[in-house]
C-alpha positions as a Markdown table, in Angstrom:
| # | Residue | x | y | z |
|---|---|---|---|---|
| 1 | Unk | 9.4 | -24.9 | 5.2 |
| 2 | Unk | 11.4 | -22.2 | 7.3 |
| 3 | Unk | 13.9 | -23.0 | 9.4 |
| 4 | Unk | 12.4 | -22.4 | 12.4 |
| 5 | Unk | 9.3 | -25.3 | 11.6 |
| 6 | Unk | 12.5 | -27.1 | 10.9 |
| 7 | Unk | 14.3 | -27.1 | 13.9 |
| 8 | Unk | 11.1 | -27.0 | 16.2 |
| 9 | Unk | 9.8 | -30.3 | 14.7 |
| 10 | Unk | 13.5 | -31.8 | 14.6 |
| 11 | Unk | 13.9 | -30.8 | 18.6 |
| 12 | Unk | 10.4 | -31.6 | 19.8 |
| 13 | Unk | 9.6 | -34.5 | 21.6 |
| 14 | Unk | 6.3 | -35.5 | 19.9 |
| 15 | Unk | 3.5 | -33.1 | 18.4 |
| 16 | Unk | 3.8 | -29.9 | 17.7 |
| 17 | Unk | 1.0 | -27.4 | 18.9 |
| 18 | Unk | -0.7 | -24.2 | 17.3 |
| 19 | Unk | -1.6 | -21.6 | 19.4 |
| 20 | Unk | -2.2 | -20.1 | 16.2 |
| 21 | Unk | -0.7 | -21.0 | 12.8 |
| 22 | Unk | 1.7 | -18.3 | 13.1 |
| 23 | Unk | 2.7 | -19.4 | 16.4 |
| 24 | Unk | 3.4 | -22.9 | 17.4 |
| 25 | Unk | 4.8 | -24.8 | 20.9 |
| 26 | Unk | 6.3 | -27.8 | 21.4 |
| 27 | Unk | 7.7 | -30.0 | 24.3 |
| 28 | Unk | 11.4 | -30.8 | 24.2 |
| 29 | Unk | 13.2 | -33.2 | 26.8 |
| 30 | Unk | 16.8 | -31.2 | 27.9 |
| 31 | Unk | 18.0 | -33.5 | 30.7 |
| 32 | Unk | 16.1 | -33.4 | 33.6 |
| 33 | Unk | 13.8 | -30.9 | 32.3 |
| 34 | Unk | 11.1 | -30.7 | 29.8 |
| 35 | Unk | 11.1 | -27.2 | 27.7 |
| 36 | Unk | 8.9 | -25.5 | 25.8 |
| 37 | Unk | 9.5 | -24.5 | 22.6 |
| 38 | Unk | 8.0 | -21.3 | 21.3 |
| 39 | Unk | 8.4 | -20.6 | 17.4 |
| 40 | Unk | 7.0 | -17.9 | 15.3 |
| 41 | Unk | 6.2 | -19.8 | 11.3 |
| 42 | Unk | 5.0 | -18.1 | 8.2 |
| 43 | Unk | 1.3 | -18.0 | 7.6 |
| 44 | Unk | 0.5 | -17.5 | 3.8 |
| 45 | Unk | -3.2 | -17.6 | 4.8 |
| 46 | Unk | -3.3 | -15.2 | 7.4 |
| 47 | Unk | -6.1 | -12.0 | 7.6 |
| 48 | Unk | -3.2 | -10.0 | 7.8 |
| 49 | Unk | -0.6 | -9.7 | 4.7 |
| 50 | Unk | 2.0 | -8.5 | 6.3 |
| 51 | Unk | 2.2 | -11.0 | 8.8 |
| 52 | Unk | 2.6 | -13.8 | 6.2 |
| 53 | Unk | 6.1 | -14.5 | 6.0 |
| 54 | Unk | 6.8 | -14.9 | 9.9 |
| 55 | Unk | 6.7 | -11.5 | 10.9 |
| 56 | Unk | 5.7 | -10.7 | 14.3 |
| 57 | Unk | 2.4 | -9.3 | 14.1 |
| 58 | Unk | -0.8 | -8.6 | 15.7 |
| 59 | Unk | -1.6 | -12.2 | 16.4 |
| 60 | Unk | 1.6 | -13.4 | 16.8 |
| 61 | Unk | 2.7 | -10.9 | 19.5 |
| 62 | Unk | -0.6 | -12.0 | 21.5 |
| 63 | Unk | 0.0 | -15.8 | 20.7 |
| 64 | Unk | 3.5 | -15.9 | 21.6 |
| 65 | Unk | 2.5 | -13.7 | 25.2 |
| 66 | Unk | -0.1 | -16.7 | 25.5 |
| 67 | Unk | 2.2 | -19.2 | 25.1 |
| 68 | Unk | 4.7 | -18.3 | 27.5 |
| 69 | Unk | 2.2 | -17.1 | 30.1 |
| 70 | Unk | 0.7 | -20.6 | 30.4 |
| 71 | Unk | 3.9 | -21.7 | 31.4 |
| 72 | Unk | 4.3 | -19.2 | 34.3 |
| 73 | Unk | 0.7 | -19.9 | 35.4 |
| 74 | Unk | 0.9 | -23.8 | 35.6 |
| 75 | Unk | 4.8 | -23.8 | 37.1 |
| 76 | Unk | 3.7 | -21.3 | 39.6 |
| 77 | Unk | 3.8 | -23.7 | 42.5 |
| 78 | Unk | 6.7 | -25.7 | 41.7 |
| 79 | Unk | 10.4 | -24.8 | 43.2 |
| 80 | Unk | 12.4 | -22.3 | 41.3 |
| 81 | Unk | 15.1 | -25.7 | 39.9 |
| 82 | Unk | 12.0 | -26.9 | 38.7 |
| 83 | Unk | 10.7 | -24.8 | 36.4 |
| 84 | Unk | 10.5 | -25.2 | 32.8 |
| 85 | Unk | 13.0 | -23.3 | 30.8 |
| 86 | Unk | 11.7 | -21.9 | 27.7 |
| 87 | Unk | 12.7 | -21.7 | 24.7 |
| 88 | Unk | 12.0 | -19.5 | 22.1 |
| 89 | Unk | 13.1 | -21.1 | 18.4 |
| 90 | Unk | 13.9 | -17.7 | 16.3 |
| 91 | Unk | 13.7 | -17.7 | 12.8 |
| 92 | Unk | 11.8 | -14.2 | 11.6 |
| 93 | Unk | 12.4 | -11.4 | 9.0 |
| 94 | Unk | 10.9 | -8.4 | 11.2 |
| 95 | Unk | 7.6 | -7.2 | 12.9 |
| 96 | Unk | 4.8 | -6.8 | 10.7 |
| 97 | Unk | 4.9 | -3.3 | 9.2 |
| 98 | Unk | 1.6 | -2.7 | 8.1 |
| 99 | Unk | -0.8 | 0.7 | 8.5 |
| 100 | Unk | -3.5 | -2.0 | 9.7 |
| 101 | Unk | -1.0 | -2.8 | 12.1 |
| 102 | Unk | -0.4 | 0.3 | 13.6 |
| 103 | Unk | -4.0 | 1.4 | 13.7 |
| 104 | Unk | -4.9 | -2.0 | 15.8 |
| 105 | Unk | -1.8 | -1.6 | 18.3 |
| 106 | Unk | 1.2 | -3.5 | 17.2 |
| 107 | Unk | 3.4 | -2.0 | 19.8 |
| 108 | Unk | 0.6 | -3.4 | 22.9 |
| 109 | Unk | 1.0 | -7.0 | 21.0 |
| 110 | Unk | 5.1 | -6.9 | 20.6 |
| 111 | Unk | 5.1 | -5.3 | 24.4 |
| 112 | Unk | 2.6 | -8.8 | 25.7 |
| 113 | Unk | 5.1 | -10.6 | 23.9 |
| 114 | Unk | 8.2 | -8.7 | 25.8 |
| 115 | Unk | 6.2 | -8.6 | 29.4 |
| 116 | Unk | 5.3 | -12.3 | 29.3 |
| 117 | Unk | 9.5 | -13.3 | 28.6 |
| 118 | Unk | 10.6 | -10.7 | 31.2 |
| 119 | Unk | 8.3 | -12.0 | 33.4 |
| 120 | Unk | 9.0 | -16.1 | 32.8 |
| 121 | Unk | 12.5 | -14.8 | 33.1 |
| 122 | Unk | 12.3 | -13.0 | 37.0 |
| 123 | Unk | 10.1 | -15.6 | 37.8 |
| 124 | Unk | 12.9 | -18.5 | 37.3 |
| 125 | Unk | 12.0 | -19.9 | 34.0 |
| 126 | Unk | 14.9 | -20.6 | 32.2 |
| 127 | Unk | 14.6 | -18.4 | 29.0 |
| 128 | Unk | 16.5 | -19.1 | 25.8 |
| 129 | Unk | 16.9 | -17.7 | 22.5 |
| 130 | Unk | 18.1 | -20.1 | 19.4 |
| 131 | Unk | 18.6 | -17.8 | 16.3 |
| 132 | Unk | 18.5 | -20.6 | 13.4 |
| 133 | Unk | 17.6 | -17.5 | 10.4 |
| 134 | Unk | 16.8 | -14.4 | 10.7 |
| 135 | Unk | 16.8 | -12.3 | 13.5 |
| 136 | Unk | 15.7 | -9.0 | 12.2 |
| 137 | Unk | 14.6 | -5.5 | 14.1 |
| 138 | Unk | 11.5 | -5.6 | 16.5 |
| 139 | Unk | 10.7 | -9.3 | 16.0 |
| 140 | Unk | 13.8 | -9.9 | 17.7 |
| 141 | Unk | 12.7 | -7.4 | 20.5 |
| 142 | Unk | 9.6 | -9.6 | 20.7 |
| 143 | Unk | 10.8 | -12.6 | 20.4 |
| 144 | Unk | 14.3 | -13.8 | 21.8 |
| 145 | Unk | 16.0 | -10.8 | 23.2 |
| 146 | Unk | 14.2 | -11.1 | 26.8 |
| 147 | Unk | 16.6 | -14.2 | 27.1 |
| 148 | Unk | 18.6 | -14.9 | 29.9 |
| 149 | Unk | 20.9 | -16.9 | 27.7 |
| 150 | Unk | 21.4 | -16.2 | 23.4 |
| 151 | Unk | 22.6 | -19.1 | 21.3 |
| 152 | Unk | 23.0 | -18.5 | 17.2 |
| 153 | Unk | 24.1 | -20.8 | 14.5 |
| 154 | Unk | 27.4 | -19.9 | 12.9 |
| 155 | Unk | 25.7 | -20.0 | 9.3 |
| 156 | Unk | 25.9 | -17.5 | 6.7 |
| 157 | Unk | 21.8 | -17.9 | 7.2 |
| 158 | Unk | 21.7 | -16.7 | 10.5 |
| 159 | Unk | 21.6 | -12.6 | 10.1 |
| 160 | Unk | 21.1 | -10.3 | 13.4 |
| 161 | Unk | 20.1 | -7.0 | 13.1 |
| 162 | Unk | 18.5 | -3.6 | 14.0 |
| 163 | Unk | 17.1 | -3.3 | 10.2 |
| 164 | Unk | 17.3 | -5.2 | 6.8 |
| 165 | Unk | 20.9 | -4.3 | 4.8 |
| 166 | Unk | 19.0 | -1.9 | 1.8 |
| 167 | Unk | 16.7 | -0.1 | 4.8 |
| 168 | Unk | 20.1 | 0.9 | 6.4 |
| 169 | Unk | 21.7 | 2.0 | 3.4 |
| 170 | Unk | 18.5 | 4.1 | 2.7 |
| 171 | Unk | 18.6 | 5.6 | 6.3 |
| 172 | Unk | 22.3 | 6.3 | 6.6 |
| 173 | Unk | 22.3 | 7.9 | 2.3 |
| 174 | Unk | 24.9 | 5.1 | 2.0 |
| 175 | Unk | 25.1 | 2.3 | -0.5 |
| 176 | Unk | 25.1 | -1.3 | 0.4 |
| 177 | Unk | 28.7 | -1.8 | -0.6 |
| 178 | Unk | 29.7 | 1.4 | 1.6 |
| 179 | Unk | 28.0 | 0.1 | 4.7 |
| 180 | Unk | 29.8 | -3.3 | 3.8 |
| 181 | Unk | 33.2 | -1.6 | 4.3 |
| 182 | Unk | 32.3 | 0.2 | 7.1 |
| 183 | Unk | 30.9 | -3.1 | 9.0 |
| 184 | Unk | 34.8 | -4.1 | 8.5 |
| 185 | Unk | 36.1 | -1.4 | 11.2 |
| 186 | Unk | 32.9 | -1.6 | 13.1 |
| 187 | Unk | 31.4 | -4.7 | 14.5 |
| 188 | Unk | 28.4 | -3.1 | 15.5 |
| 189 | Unk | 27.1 | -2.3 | 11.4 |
| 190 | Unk | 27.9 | -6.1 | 10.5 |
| 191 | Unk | 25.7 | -8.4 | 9.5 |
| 192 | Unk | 27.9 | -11.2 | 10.5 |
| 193 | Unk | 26.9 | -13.3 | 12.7 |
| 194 | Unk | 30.2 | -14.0 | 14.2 |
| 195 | Unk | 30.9 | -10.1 | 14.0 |
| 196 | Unk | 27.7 | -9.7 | 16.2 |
| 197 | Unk | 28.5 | -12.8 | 19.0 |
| 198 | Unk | 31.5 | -10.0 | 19.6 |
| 199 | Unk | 29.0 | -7.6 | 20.9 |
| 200 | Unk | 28.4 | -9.1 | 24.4 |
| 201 | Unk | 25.1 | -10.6 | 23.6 |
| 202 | Unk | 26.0 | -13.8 | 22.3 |
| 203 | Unk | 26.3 | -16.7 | 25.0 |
| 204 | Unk | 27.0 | -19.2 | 22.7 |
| 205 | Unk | 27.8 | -19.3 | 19.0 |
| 206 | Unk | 26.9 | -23.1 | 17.5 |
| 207 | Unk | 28.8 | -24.6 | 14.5 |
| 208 | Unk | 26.5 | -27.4 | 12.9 |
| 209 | Unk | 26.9 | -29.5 | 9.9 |
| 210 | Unk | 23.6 | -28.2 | 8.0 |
| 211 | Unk | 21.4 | -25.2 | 9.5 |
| 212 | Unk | 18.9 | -25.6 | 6.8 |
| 213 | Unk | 18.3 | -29.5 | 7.3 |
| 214 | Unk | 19.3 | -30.3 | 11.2 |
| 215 | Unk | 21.2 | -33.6 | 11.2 |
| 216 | Unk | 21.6 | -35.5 | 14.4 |
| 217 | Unk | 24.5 | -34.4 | 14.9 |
| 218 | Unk | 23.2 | -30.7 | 14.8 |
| 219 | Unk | 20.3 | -31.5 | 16.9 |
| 220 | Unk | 22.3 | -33.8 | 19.5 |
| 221 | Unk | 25.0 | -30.1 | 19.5 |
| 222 | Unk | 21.9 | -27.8 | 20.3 |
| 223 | Unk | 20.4 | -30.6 | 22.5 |
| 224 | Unk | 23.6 | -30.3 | 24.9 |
| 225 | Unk | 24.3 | -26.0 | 24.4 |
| 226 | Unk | 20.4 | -25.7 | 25.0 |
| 227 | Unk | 21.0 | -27.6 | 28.3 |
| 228 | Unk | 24.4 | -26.3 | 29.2 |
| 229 | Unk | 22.6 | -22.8 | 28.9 |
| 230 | Unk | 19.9 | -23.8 | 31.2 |
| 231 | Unk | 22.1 | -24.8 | 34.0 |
| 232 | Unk | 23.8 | -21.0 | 33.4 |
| 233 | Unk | 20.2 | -19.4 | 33.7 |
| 234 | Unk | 19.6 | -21.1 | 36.8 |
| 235 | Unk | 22.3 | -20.3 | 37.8 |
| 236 | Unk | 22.6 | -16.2 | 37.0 |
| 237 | Unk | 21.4 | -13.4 | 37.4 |
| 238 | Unk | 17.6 | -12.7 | 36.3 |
| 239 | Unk | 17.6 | -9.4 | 34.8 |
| 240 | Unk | 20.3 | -9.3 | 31.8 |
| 241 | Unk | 22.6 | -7.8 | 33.5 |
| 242 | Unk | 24.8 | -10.4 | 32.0 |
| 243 | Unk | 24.7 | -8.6 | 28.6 |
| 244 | Unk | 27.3 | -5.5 | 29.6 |
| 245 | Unk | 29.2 | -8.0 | 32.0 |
| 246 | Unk | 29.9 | -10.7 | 29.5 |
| 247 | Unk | 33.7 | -10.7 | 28.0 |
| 248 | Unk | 32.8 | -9.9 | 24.4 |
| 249 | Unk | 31.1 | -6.5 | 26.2 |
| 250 | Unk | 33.8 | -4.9 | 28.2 |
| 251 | Unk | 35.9 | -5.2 | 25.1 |
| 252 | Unk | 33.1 | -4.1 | 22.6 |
| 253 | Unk | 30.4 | -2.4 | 24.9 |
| 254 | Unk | 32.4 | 0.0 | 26.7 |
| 255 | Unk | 30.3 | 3.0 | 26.1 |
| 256 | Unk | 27.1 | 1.5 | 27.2 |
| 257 | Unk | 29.0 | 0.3 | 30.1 |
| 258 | Unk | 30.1 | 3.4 | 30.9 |
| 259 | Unk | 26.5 | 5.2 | 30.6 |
| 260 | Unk | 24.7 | 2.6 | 32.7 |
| 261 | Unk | 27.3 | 3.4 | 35.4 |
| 262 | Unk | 26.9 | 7.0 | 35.2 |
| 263 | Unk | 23.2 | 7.3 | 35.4 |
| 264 | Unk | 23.0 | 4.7 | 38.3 |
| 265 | Unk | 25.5 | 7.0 | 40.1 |
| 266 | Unk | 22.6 | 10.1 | 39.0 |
| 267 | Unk | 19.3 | 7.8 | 40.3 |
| 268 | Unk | 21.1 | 5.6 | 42.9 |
């Protein structure tokens, strides 16, 4: 069982729903509000191999967009304090790569996915990301990094990343071991969870007893950071702006910083 089924099931209030077996919901009581909880799972028996592992895929992409755009549509009359937050549970090794894939549209799933967040998000759903595993290259874009709020799991488990460790020795004609030194002087090129909460997009980094099997403890932690965060998405800003004006990002982001202020001075 992954650790995202794990955690979903341990946090959830009662059932837990497919929208597809890939994809599954779930209600979960934080304070005052009731969340939803969206999780991508593997699937060993779906039509598509390389979606079986909890990769973003095809279906999932769609799934998850479905998911979170129910939400929007039946919240659409209530006041903005009233609107469920969602949560999306984020435990996933990458998109589905896949020529299949890429012949059917993977990049129109992964962007229904990314539309249906942004737009839960400007609408004033609380949007949250919990990185329990991995957090690897567009599945992450997908799913999680249209949050208004990111909380990880200090755990050796938990890796956050643009690409898988051999891919970017491949790509950069470095070994494993040199990339490893260089992730020493440079934050960005860690796979270290901690070394990545220092980039500016971390709201939150959780220490828990056991990541792999939630005790209460763990879950009565992430029960209070989950609603602690809400309370901060309510009560910020609801584009991300956040993510370059967060402490860890004018010490580690300065660059970025310094390019969004230039071209909003060239299209302002």
């Amino acid at each position: 069982m992954s650790r995202g089924l794990k955690w979903t099931h341990a946090l959830a209030d009662g059932a837990v729903h497919d929208v597809v077996p890939s994809v599954i919901t779930a209600g979960c009581t934080l304070g005052d509000d009731t969340a939803r909880l969206v999780t991508v799972v593997p699937d060993p028996d779906s039509p598509f191999h390389r979606a079986r592992a909890g990769e973003v895929g095809l279906r999932e992409g769609l799934a998850i967009a479905e998911a979170v755009t129910e939400v929007v549509a039946a919240d659409e009359r209530l006041p903005d304090g009233r609107r469920r937050p969602i949560v999306a549970v984020v435990d996933l090794p990458s998109q589905a790569y896949g020529r299949v894939e890429e012949l059917l549209g993977i990049h129109h799933a992964l962007a229904a996915a990314v539309d249906a967040y942004a737009t839960a998000r400007t609408a004033g759903h609380p949007v949250l990301s919990l990185i329990v595993g991995n957090a690897l290259s567009g599945g992450l874009l997908a799913h999680g990094l249209q949050a208004n709020q990111i909380l990880a799991l200090d755990d050796p488990g938990v890796v956050i990343h643009a690409m898988h460790k051999q891919a970017a020795a491949k790509v950069t004609l470095r070994t494993v071991a040199e990339l490893d030194e260089l992730a020493k002087r440079f934050p960005p090129l860690s796979y270290d969870v901690g070394d990545w909460a220092k980039l500016g997009l971390c709201d939150e980094l959780l220490t828990v007893e056991n990541a792999g099997e939630p005790t209460g403890a763990d879950l009565t932690k992430v029960r209070n950071a989950l609603v602690a965060a809400v309370v901060r998405a309510r009560k910020g800003p609801r584009d991300l702006s956040n993510r370059l004006n967060s402490p860890g990002a004018m010490k580690t982001r300065a660059a970025s910083r310094r390019i969004h202020e230039e071209l909003a001075k060239q299209w302002g």
